[in-house]
C-alpha positions in Angstrom: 175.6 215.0 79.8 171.9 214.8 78.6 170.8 216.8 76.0 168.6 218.8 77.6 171.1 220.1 80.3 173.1 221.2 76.9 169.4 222.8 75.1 168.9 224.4 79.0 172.9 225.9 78.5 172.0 227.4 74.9 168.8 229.0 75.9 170.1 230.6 78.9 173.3 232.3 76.7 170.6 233.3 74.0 168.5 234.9 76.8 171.3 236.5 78.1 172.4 238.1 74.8 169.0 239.1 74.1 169.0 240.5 77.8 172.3 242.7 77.2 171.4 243.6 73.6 168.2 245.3 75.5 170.4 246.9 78.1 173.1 248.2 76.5 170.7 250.3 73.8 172.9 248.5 70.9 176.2 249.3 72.2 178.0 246.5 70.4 181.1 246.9 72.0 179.8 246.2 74.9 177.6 243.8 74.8 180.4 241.9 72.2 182.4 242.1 75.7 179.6 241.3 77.9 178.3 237.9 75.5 181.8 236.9 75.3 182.5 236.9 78.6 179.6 235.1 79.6 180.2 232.6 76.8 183.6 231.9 78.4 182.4 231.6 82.3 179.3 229.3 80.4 182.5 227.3 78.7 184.3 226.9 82.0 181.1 226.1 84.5 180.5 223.3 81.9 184.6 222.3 81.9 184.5 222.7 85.4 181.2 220.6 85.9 182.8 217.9 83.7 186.1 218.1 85.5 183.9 217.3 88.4 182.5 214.5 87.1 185.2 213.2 85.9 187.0 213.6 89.1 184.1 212.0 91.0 184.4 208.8 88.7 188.0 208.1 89.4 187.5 208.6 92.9 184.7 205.4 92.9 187.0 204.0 90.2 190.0 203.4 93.0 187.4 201.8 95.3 186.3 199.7 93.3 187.9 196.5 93.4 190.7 195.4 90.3 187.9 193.2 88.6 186.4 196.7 87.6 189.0 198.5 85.7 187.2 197.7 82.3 184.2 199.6 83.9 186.4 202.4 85.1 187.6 202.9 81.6 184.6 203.4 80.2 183.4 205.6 82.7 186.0 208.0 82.3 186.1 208.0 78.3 182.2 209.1 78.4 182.9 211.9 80.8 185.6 212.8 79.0 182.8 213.0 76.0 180.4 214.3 77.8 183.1 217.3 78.8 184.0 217.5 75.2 180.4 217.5 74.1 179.4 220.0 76.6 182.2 222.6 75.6 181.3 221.9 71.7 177.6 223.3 72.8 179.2 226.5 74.3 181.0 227.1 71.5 178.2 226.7 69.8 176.3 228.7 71.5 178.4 231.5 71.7 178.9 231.7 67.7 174.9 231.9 67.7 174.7 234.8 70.4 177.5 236.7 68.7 175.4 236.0 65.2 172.2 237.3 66.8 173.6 240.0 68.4 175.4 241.5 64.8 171.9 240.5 63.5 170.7 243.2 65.9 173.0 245.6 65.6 172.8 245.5 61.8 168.8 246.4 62.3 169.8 249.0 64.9 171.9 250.7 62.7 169.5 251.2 60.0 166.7 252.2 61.8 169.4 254.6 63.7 170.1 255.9 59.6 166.2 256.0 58.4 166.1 258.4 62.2 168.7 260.4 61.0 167.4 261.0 57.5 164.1 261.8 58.8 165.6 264.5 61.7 167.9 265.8 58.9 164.7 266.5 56.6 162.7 267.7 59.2 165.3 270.2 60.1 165.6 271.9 57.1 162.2 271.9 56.3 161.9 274.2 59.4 164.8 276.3 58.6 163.5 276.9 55.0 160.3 277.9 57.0 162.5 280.0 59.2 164.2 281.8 56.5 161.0 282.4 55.0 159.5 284.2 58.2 163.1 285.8 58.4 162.7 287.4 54.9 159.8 289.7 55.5 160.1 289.9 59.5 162.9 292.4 59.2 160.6 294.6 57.0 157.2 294.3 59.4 158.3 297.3 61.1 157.2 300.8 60.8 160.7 302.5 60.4 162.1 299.5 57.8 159.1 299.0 55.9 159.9 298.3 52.5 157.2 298.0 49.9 159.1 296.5 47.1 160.2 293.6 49.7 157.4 292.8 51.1 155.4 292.9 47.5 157.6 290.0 46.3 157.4 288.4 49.5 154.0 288.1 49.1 153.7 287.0 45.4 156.3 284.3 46.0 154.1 282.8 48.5 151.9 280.2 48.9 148.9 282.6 49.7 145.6 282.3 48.2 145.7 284.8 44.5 142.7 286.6 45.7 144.9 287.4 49.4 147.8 288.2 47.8 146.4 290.7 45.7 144.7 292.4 48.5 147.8 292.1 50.7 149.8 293.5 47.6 147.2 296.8 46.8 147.3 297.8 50.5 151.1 297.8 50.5 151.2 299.6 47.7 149.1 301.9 49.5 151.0 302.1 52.8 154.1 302.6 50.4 152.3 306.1 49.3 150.8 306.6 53.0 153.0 305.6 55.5 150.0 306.4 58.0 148.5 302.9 56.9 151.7 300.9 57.3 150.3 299.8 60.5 147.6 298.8 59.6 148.9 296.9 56.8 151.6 295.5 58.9 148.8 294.1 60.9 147.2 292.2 57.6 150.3 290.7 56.7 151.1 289.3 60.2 147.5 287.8 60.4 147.7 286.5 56.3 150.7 284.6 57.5 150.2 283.5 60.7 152.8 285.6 62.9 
């Protein structure tokens, strides 16, 4: 065997495992399965194609006359190289997929953590805001309004001072009139953007 029929053997496996690694979204398992297997079938195409060959050199060795047994000989010892060459190059080839493809896997994985990390944050960043909402919500009602609530609600908050001193004097206010509560409900929704 040449070497470029073994470099043409090699590139096809690679592009295969880079083919499965893309299909199977970084299932490992799978694609461990799928590159082995394929490195085998690789492994016995080339055994097979060597068998061939050297199977198709004894058959023109017993033709040829006695005088060419020498020849015959040598013919067979380089398939038989050949074969053994060829089969060294799928091993070969098949240690480099597998390599590659843990290579991959490796990078999937981390990316797949820094995703996680960044969902994880994201998530309780909006259920802090949610809780936040929560805590004066149950109070922006007419018939639970609370004054004292809502007045450290709105001092905790990020507001602007000069708002939340408004929003806190006309609570106050609606605390003494509960004909402005209302009104002020209305102020607060709008101040926070409910």
């Amino acid at each position: 065997m040449n070497k470029g029929l073994i470099g043409v053997i090699v590139v096809v496996i690679l592009a295969a495992g880079g083919y499965l690694w893309y299909t199977n979204n970084g299932d490992m398992d799978a694609m461990s399965e799928q590159v082995e297997g394929m490195a085998n079938d690789a492994a016995e195409g080339v055994s097979d194609a060597a068998e061939s060959v050297a199977d198709a050199v004894e058959g023109a060795a017993d033709t040829v006359s006695d005088t060419a047994g020498d020849a015959t000989d040598a013919v067979e010892g380089a398939a038989e190289e050949a074969a053994t060459a060829a089969e060294d190059a799928a091993d070969e080839a098949t240690d480099a997929a597998a390599e590659g493809a843990a290579d991959a896997a490796d990078a999937a994985a981390t990316a797949a953590e820094n995703a996680a990390e960044t969902a994880e944050g994201a998530a309780d960043t909006a259920q802090a805001a949610a809780s936040d909402a929560m805590g004066i919500t149950q109070y922006l009602d007419p018939e639970t309004f609370d004054a004292t609530a809502i007045t450290e609600y709105i001092e905790g908050s990020d507001l602007d001072d000069g708002v939340k001193t408004t929003l806190v004097s006309a609570v106050e206010q609606a605390g003494e009139n509960p004909d402005m509560i209302p009104d002020v409900i209305e102020q607060i929704q709008s101040a926070f953007g409910m």
